[in-house]
C-alpha positions as a LaTeX table, in Angstrom:
\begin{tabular}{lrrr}
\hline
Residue & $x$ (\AA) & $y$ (\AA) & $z$ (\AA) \\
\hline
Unk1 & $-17.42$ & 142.64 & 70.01 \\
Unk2 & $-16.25$ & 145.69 & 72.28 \\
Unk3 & $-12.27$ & 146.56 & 71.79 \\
Unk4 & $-10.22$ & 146.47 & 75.20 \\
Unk5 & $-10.54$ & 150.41 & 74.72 \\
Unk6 & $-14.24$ & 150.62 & 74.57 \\
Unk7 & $-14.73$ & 148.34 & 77.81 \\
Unk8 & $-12.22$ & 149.91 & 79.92 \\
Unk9 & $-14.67$ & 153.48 & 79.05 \\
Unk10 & $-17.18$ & 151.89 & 79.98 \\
Unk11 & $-16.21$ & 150.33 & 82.99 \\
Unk12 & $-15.13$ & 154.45 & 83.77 \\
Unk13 & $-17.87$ & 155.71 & 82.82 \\
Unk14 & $-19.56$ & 153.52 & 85.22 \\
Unk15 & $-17.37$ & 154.22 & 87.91 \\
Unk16 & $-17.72$ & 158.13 & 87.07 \\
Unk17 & $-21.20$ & 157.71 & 87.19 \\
Unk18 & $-21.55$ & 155.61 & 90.92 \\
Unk19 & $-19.28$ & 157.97 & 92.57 \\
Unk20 & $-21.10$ & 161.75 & 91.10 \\
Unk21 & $-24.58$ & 159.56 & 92.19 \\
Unk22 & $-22.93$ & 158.97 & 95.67 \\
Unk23 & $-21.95$ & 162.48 & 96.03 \\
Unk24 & $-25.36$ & 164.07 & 94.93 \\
Unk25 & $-27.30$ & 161.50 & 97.29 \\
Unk26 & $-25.08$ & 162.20 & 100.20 \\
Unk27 & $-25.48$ & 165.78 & 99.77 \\
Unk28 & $-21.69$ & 166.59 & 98.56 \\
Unk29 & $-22.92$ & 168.02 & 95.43 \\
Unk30 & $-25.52$ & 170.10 & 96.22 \\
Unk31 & $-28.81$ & 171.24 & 94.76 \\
Unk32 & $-28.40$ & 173.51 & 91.68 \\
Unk33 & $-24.73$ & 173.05 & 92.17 \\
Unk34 & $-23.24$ & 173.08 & 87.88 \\
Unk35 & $-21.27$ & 170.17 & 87.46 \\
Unk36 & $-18.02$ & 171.12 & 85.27 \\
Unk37 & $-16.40$ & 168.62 & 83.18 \\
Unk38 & $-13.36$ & 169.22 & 83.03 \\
Unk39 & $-13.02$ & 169.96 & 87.04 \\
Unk40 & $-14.63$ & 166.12 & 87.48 \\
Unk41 & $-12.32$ & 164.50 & 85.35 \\
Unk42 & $-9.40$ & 166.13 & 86.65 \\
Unk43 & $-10.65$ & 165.34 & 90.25 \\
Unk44 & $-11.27$ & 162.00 & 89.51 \\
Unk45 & $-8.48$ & 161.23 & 87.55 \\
Unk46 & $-10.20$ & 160.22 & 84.32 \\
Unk47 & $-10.92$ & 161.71 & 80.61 \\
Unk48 & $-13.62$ & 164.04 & 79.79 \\
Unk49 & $-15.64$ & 161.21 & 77.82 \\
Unk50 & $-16.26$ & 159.26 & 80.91 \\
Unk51 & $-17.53$ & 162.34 & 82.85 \\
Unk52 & $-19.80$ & 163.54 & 79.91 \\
Unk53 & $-21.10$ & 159.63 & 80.00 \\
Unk54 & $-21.84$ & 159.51 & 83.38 \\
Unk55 & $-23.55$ & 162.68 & 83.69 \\
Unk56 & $-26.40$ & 161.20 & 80.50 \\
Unk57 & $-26.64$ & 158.53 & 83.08 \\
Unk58 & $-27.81$ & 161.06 & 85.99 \\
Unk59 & $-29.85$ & 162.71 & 83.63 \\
Unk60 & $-31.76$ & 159.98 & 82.47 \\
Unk61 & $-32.49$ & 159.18 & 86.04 \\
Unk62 & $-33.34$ & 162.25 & 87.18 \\
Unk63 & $-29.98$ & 163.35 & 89.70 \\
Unk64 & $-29.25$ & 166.18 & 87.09 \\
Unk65 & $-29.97$ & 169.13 & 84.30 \\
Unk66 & $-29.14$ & 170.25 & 81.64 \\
Unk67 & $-28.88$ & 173.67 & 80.47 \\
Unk68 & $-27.34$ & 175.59 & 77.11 \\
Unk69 & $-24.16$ & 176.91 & 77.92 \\
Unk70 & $-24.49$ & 176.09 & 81.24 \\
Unk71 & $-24.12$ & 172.59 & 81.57 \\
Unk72 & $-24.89$ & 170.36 & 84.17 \\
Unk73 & $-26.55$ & 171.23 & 87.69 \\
Unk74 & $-27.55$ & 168.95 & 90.35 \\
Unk75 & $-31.50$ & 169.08 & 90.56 \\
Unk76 & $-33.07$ & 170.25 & 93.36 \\
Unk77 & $-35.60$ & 168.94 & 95.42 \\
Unk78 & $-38.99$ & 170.11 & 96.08 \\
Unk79 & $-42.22$ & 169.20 & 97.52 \\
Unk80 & $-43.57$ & 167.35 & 94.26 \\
Unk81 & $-40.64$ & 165.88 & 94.16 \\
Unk82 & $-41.15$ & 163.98 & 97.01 \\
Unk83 & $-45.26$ & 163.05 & 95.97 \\
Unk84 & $-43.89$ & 162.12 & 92.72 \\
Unk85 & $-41.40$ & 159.51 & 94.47 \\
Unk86 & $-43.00$ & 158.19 & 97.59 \\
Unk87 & $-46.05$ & 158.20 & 94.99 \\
Unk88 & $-44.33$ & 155.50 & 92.23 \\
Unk89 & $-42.52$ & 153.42 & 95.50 \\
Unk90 & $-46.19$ & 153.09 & 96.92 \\
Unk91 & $-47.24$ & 151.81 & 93.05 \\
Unk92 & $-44.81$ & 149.48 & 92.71 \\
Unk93 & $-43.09$ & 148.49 & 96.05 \\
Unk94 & $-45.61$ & 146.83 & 98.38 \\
Unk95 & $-47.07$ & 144.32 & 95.63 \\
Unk96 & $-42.77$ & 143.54 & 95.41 \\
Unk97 & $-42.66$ & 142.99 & 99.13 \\
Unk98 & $-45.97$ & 140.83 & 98.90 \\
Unk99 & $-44.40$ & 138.31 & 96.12 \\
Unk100 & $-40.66$ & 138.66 & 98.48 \\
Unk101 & $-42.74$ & 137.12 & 100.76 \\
Unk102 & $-43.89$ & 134.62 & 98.67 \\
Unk103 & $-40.29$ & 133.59 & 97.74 \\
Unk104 & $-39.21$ & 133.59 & 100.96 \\
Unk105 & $-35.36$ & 132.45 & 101.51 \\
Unk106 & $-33.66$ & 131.28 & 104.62 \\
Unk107 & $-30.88$ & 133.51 & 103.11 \\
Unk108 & $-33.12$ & 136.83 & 102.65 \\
Unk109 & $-34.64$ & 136.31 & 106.02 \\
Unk110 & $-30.78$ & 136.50 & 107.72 \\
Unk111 & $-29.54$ & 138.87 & 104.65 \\
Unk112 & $-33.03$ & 141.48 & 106.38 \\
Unk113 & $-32.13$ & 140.57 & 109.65 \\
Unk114 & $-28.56$ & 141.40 & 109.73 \\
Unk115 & $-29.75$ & 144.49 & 107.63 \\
Unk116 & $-31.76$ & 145.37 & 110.43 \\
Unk117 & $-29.58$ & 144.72 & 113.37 \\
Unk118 & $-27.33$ & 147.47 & 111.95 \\
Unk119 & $-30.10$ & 149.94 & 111.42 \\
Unk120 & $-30.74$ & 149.48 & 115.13 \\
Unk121 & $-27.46$ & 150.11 & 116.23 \\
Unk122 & $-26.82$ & 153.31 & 118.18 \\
Unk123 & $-23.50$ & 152.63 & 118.70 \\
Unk124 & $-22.80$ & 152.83 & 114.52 \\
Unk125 & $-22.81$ & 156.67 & 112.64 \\
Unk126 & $-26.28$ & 157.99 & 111.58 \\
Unk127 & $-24.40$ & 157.36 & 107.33 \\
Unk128 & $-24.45$ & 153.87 & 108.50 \\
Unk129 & $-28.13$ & 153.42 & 109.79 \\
Unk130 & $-29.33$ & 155.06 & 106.64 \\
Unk131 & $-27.36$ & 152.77 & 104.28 \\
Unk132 & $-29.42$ & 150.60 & 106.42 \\
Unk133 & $-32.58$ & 151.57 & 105.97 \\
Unk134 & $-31.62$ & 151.55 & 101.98 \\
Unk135 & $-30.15$ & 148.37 & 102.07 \\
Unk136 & $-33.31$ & 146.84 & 103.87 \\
Unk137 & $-35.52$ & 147.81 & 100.77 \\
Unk138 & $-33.21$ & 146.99 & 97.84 \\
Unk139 & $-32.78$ & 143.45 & 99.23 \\
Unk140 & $-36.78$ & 143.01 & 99.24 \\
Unk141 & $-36.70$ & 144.36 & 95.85 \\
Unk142 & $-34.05$ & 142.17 & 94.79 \\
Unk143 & $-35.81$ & 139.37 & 95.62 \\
Unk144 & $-38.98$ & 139.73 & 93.45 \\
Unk145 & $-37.59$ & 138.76 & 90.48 \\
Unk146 & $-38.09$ & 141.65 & 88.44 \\
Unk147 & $-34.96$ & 143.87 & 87.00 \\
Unk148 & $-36.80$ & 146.32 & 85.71 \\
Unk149 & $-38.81$ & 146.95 & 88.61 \\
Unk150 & $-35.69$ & 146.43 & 90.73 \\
Unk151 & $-33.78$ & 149.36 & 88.81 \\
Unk152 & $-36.44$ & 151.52 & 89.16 \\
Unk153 & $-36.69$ & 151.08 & 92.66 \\
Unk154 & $-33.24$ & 151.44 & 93.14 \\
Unk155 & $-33.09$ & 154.88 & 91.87 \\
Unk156 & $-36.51$ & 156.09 & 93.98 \\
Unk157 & $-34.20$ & 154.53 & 96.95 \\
Unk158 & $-31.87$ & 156.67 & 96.29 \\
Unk159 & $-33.67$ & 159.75 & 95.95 \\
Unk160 & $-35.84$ & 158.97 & 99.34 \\
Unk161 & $-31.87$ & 158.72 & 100.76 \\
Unk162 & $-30.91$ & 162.26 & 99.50 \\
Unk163 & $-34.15$ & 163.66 & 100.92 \\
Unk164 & $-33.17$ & 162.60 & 104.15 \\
Unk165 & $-29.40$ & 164.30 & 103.95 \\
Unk166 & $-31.13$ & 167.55 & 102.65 \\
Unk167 & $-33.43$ & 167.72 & 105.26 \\
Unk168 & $-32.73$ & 167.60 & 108.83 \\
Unk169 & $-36.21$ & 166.46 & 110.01 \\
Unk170 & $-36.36$ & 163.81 & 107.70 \\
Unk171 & $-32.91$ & 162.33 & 109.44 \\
Unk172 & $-34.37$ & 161.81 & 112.62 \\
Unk173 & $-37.36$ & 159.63 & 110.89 \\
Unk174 & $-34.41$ & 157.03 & 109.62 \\
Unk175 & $-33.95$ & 155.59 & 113.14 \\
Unk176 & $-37.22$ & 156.22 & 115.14 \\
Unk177 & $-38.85$ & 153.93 & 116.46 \\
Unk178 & $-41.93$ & 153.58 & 113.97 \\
Unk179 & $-39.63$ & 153.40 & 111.58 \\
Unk180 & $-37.62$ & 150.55 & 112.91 \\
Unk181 & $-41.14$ & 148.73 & 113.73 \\
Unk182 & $-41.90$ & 149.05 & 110.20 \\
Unk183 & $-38.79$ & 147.36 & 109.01 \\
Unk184 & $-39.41$ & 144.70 & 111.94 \\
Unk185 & $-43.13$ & 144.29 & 110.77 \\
Unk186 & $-42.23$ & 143.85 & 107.29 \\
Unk187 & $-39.43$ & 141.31 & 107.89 \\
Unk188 & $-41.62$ & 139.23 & 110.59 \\
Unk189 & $-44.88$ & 138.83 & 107.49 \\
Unk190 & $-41.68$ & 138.16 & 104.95 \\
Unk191 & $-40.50$ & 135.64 & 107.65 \\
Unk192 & $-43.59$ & 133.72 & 107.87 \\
Unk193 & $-44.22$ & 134.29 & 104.12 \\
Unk194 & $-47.72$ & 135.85 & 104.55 \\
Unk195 & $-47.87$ & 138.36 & 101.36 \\
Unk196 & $-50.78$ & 140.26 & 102.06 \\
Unk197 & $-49.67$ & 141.27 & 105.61 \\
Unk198 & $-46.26$ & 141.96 & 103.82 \\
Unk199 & $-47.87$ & 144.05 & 101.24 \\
Unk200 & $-49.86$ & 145.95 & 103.98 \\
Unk201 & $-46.93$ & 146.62 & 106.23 \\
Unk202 & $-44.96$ & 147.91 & 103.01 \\
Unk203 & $-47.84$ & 150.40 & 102.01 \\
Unk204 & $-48.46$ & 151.41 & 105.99 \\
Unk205 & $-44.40$ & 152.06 & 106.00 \\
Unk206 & $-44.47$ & 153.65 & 102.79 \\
Unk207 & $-47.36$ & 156.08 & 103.68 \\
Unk208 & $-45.91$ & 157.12 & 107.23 \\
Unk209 & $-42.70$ & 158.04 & 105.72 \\
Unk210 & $-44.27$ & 159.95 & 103.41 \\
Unk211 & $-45.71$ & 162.61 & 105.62 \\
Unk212 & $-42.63$ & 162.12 & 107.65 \\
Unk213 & $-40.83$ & 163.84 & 104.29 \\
Unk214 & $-43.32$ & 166.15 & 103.43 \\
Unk215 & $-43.42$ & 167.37 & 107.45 \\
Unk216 & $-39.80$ & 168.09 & 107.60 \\
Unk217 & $-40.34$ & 170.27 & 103.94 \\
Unk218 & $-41.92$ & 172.91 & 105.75 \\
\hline
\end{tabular}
């Protein structure tokens, strides 16, 4: 059984770890930018052992290196970067769409809509329309059924987010209109629980962003 001590790390490390992930997605920390330990746990008010924790976590998925002597440095992003991504969403996201269509909930259907509704809204800042667009995806994914898949997702989410923040192009592809059809075409097959026009509209949505990213590379 964990002492009091051991949770409360934890639960700092975890803390650590969602707020450095925040600031690399959002573009705060920026590419090849080291990460000192000492400087994070001052600024966050926390112990070096939390820090040092959170910053495995990045590394195992993928936000940061590690160098000798060097330390930590926020990865950068290039063009296989964004193949390697969009390539393992289009793998394992549509069939998840096609079986969140299958399981179909009153509640998801609302939970997308709402979603949505604030992705559309002009009136909101463009941070809030992409937490949108991310939002609309990890609910889908949530609804499969499958953690691991979900996790997995979760992190390509994330790094699809920070490519739009370091790229200006890419920002303006978060609320055009073929990308808000997309999210209305996949919520209208999840609606009327059709899973292989779900899966399609995923993979179409998935593909056209895709070249939307690698287009605003150049």
């Amino acid at each position: 059984m964990a002492t009091i001590d051991e949770t409360e790390q934890a639960s700092a490390s975890q803390r650590v770890l969602a707020i450095l992930r925040q600031e690399i997605v959002t573009g705060k920390l920026e590419p090849e930018q080291v990460i000192h330990e000492s400087e994070t746990a001052l600024r966050l008010g926390v112990s070096k052992t939390p820090v040092r924790e959170a910053l495995q976590g990045l590394l195992w998925e993928g936000f940061v290196m590690a160098f000798p002597r060097r330390g930590y440095v926020v990865r950068p992003v290039g063009m296989n970067d964004i193949r390697d991504v969009m390539d393992l969403r289009m793998s394992i996201e549509p069939p998840i769409t096609g079986i969140a269509a299958r399981r179909r909930s009153s509640e998801l259907v609302e939970e997308l809509r709402e979603i949505l509704a604030r992705q559309v809204d002009e009136s909101l800042e463009f941070d809030e329309r992409l937490q949108a667009a991310n939002d609309f995806h990890r609910a889908i994914a949530a609804t499969a059924g499958n953690k691991r898949a979900e996790r997995l997702l979760c992190t390509y989410f994330d790094e699809t987010t920070r490519m739009h923040y370091l790229f200006s192009r890419a920002s303006n592809h978060v609320v055009s209109p073929s990308e808000l059809d997309a999210h209305q075409e996949i919520l209208d097959a999840i609606t009327e629980q059709d899973e292989a026009r779900a899966r399609q509209a995923m993979t179409d949505h998935l593909q056209e962003s895709n070249e939307a990213l690698l287009r605003s590379f150049y």
